[in-house]
C-alpha positions as CSV (number, residue, x, y, z in Angstrom):
1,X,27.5,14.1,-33.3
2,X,30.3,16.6,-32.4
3,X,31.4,16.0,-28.9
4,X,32.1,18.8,-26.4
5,X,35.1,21.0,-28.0
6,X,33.7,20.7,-31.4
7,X,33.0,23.5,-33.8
8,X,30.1,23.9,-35.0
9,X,29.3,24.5,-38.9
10,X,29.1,28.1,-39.4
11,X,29.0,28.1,-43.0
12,X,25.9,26.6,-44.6
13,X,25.8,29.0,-47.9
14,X,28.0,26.5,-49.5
15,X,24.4,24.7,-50.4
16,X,22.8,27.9,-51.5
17,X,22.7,26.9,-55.2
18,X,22.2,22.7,-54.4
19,X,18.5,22.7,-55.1
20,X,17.5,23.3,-51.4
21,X,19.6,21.1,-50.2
22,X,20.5,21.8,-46.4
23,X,24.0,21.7,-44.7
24,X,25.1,21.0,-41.8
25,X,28.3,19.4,-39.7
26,X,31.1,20.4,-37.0
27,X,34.7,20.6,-37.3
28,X,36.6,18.4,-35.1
29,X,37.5,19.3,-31.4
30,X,39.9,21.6,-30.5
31,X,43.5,20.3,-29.9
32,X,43.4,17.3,-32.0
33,X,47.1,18.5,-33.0
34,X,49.3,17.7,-30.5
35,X,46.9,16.2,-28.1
36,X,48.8,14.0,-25.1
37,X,52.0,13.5,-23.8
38,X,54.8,13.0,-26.4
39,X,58.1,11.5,-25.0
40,X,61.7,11.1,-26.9
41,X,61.1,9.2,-29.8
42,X,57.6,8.6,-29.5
43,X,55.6,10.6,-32.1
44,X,51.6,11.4,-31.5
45,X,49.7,11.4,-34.2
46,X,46.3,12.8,-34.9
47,X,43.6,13.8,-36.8
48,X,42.1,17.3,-37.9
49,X,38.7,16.1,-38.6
50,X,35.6,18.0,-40.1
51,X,32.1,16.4,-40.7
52,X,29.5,18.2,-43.6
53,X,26.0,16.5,-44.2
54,X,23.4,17.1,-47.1
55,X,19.8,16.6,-46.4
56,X,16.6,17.3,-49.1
57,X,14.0,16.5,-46.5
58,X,11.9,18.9,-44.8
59,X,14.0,20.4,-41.6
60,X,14.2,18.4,-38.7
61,X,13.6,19.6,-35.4
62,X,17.0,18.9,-32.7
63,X,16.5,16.8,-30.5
64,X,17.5,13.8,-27.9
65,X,21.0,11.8,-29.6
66,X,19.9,14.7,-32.5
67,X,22.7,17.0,-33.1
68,X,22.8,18.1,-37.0
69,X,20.2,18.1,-39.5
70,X,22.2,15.2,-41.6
71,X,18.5,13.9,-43.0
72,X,18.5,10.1,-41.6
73,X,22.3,10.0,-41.1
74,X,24.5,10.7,-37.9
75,X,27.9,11.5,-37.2
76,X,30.8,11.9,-34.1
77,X,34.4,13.1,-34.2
78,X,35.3,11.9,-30.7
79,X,37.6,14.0,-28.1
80,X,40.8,12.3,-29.0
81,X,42.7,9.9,-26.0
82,X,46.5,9.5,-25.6
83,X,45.8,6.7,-27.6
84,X,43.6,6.9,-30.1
85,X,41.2,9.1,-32.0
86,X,37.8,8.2,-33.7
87,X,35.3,9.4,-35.8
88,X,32.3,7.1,-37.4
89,X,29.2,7.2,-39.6
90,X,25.8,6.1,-39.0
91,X,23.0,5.9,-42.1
92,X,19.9,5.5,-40.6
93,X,16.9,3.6,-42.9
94,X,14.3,5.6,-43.5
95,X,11.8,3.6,-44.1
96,X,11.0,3.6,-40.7
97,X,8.8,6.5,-40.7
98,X,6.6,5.0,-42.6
99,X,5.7,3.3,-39.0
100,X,6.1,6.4,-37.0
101,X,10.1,6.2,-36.2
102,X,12.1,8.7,-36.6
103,X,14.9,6.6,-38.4
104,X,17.5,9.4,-37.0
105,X,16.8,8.5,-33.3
106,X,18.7,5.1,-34.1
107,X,21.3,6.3,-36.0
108,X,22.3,9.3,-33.6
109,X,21.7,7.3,-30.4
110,X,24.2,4.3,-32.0
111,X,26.9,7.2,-32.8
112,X,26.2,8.5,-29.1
113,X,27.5,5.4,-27.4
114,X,29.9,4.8,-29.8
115,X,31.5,8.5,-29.0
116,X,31.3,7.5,-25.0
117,X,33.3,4.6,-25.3
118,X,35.8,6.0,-27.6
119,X,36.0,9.0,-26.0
120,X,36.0,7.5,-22.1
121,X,37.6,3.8,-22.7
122,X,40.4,4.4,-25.5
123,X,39.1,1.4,-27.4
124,X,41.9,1.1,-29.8
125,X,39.5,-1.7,-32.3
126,X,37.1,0.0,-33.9
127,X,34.7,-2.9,-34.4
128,X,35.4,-3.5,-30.6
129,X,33.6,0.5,-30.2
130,X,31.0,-0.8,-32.7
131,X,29.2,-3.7,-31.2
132,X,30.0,-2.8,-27.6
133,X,27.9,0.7,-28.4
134,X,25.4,-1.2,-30.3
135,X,24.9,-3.4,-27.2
136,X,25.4,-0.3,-24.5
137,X,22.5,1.0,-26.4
138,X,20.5,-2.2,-26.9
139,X,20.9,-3.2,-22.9
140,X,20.1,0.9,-21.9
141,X,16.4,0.2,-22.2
142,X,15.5,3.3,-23.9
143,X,17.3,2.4,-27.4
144,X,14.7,3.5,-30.1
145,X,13.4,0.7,-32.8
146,X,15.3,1.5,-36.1
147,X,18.5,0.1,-38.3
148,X,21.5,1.7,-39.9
149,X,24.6,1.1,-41.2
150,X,28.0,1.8,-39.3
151,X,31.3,2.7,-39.8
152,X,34.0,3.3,-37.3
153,X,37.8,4.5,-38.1
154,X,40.5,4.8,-35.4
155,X,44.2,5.9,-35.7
156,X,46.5,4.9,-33.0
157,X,48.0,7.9,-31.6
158,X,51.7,6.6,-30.8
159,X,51.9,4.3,-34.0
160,X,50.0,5.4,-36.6
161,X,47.7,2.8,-37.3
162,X,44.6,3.2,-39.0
163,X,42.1,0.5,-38.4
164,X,37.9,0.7,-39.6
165,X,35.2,-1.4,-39.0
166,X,32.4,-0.9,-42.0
167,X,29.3,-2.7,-41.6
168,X,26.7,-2.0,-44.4
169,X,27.6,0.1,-48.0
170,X,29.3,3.5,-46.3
171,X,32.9,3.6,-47.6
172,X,36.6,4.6,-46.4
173,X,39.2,5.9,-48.3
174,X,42.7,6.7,-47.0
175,X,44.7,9.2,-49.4
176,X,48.4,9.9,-49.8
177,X,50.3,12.2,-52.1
178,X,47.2,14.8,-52.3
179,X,44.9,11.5,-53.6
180,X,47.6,10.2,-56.2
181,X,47.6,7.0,-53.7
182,X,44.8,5.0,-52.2
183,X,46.3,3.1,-49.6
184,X,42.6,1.3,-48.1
185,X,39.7,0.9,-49.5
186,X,36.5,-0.1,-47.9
187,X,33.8,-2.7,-50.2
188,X,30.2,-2.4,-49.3
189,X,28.4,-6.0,-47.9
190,X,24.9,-6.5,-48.9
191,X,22.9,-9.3,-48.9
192,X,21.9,-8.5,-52.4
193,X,21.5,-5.6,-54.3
194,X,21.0,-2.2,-52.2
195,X,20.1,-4.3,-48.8
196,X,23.2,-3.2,-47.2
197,X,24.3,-4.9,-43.9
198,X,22.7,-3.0,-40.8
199,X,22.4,-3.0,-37.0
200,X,18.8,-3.1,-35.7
201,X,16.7,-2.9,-32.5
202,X,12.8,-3.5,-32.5
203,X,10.9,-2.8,-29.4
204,X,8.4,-5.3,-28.7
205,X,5.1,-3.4,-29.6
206,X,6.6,-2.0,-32.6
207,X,4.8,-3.2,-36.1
208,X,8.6,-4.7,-37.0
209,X,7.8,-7.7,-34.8
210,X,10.9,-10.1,-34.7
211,X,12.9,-8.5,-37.6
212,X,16.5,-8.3,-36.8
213,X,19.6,-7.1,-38.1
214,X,23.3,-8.1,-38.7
215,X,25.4,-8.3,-35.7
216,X,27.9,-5.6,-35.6
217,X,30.6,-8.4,-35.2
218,X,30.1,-8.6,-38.9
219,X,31.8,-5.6,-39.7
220,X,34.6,-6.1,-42.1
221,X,37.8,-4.6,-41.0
222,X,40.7,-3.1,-42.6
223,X,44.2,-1.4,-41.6
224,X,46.9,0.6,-43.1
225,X,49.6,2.4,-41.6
226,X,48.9,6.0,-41.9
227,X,51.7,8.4,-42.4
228,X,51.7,12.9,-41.8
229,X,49.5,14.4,-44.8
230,X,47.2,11.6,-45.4
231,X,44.2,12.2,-45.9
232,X,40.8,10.0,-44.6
233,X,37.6,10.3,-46.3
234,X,34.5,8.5,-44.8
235,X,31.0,8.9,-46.2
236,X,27.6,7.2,-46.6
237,X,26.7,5.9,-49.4
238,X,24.4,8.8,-50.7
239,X,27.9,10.3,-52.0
240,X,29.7,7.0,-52.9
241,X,26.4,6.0,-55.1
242,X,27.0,9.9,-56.9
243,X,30.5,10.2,-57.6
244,X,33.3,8.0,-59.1
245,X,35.7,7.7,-57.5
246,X,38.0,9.2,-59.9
247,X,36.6,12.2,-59.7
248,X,36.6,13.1,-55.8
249,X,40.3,11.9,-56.4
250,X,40.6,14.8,-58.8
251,X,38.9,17.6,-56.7
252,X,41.2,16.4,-53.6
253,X,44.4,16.4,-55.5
254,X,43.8,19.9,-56.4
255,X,43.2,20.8,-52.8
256,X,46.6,20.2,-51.0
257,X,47.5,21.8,-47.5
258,X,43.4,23.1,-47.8
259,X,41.3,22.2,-44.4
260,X,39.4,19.1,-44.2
261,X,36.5,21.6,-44.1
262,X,37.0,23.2,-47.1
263,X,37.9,19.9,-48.6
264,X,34.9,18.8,-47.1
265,X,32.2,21.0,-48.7
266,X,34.4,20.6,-52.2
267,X,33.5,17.2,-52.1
268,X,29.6,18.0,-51.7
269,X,29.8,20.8,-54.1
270,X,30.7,17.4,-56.3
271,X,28.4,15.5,-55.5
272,X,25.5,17.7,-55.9
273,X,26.6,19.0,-59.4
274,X,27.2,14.8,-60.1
275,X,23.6,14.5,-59.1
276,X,22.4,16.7,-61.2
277,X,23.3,15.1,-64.5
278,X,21.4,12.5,-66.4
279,X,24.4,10.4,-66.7
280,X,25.4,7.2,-65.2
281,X,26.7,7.1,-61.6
282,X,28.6,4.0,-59.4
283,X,24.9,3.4,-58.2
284,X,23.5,3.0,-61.7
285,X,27.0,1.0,-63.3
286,X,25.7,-1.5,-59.8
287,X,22.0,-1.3,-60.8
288,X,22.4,-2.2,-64.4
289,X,25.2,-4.8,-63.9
290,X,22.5,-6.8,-61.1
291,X,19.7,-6.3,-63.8
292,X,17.9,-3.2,-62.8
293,X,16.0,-0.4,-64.9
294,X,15.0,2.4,-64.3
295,X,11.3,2.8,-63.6
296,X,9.7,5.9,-65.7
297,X,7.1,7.9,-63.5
298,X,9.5,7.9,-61.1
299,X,11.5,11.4,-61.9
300,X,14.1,9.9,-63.8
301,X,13.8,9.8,-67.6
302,X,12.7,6.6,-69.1
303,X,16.0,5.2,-70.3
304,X,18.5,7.2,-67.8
305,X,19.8,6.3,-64.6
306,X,20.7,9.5,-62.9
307,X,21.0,10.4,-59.6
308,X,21.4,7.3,-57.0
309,X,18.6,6.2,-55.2
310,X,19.3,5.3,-51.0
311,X,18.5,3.6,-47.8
312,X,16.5,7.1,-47.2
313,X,15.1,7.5,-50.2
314,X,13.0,4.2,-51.0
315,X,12.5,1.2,-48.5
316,X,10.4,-1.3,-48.8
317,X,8.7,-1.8,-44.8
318,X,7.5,-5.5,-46.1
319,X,10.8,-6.9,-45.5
320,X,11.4,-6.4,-42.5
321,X,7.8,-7.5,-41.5
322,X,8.8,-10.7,-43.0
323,X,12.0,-11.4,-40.2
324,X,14.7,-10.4,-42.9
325,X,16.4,-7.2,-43.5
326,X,15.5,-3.4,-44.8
327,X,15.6,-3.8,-48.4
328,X,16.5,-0.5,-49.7
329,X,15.6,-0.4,-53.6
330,X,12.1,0.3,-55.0
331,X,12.7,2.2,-58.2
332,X,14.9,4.9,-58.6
333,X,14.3,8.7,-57.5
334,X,17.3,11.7,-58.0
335,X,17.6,12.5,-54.0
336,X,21.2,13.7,-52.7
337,X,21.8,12.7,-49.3
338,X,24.7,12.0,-47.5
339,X,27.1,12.4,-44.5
340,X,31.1,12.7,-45.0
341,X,33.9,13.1,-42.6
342,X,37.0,14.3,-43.9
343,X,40.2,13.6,-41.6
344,X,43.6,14.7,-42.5
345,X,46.4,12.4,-40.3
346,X,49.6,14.8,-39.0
347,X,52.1,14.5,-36.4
């Protein structure tokens, strides 16, 4: 979800060739540069921010929390404060619909009161922005049943500091030196293999019953001190489960003083050519090392683990009937999916 100054995505042939795979996204608001007062000796930083999503479902029609066509995930690049600016990723589980819910609504309404607070309260902890939007929404009476996973990154404006809350198996990664330096590193939380950590909400009548998430005050966090010409990427797990990360390290450090846009759709032009192969991915190397094969029938070739299988691809409803948590793996089918923000830090 862009808020108010942002740019819409005006490009979307960068997916001609991906398969019919749809784009969408914004770039961050205007101003982001330079945003706020800046007194002797007290240096604002910011962040130019751009969002890009990949969806293979059918199109999906805008509307309510619904800003992009990001498949089940949602996005916002908040209007920045004197003190902070924050972006965050929702993956909604899409398994949902197979009761009816449009696993979106949760995931865009989540990022929605997320963006209110950030953008309207300055809350400097991102977990802080996390479970108070989760609750916001919960307590608003018209929060729609459904799960996701979360993540939340804010960099303090006067200092520097870069701070995320990740709850569930999205990832963060902050760059220096054009990607020759990771200086954070998010790690996925599951409860066991591909049932990531998520936030959830059931209305009373739905089929769901009790079921219930993780709390968001279960989000691991992290911090670095950002410096000018770093770069943050933050992405669901559809394109952490396609690409090594080696390799988007390799298409960023050829990319120096491009915009986070352009950076942006390189990174999906990677992972849908990644996807593509029958060869083994970060999502497979994880399958195989927790016992898993592939299942043959299932469009991948008997013996090959190829493309990563995700939260929106194959759900299994049954556990969550049963009081526990989406579980996210029922065989493996090549589906590229994914939402990424790319945010480059300058002063």
């Amino acid at each position: 979800m862009a808020a108010a100054g942002a740019r819409a995505l005006a490009a979307p042939a960068v997916l001609a060739a991906c398969a019919g795979g749809r784009l969408d996204g914004a770039d961050g608001p205007q101003g982001w540069r330079g945003h706020g007062p800046r007194g002797p000796g007290q240096p604002t930083f910011s962040l130019d921010s751009a969002a890009r999503c990949v969806s293979k479902a059918g199109p999906r029609r805008l509307h309510g929390p619904i800003r992009h066509d990001c498949g089940d995930d949602a996005f916002f690049m908040a209007q920045p404060t004197e003190a902070t600016a924050t972006v965050g990723i929702a993956d909604g589980v899409s398994s949902w619909s197979r009761m009816g819910i449009d696993p979106a609504l949760f995931a865009w309404e989540l990022m929605r009161h997320c963006e209110l607070l950030a953008e309207g309260v300055g809350m400097s902890r991102p977990r802080d922005v996390m479970s108070r939007g989760y609750w916001n929404m919960v307590r608003s009476g018209s929060a729609p049943s459904g799960s996701s996973t979360a993540c939340v990154a804010s960099l303090d404006r006067p200092g520097g500091r870069l701070t995320v809350a990740n709850l569930g198996d999205s990832g963060v990664l902050l760059l220096r030196g054009g990607g020759a330096r990771v200086v954070l590193q998010t790690q996925e939380q599951q409860h066991y293999f591909n049932c990531p950590y998520q936030l959830m909400f059931v209305q009373p009548n739905d089929q769901a019953g009790q079921a219930r998430g993780d709390d968001p005050e279960s989000s691991a966090e992290y911090s670095a001190q950002a410096e000018d010409g770093d770069l943050l990427v933050m992405a669901t797990d559809g394109f952490f489960d396609n690409v090594f990360q080696e390799n988007a390290l390799k298409v960023i450090a050829g990319m120096c003083e491009t915009k986070p846009g352009e950076i942006a759709e390189a990174l999906v032009r990677l992972a849908h050519s990644r996807s593509q192969l029958q060869e083994h991915t970060p999502f497979s190397v994880s399958a195989q090392r927790h016992g898993v094969r592939p299942m043959p029938g299932r469009g991948v070739q008997p013996g090959a683990l190829g493309a990563a299988a995700s939260e929106e691809a194959v759900c299994e409803l049954h556990d969550v009937v049963r009081g526990g948590f989406v579980r996210v793996f029922a065989g493996v089918f090549p589906r590229l999916q994914f939402s990424l923000c790319v945010a480059a830090v300058g002063r």
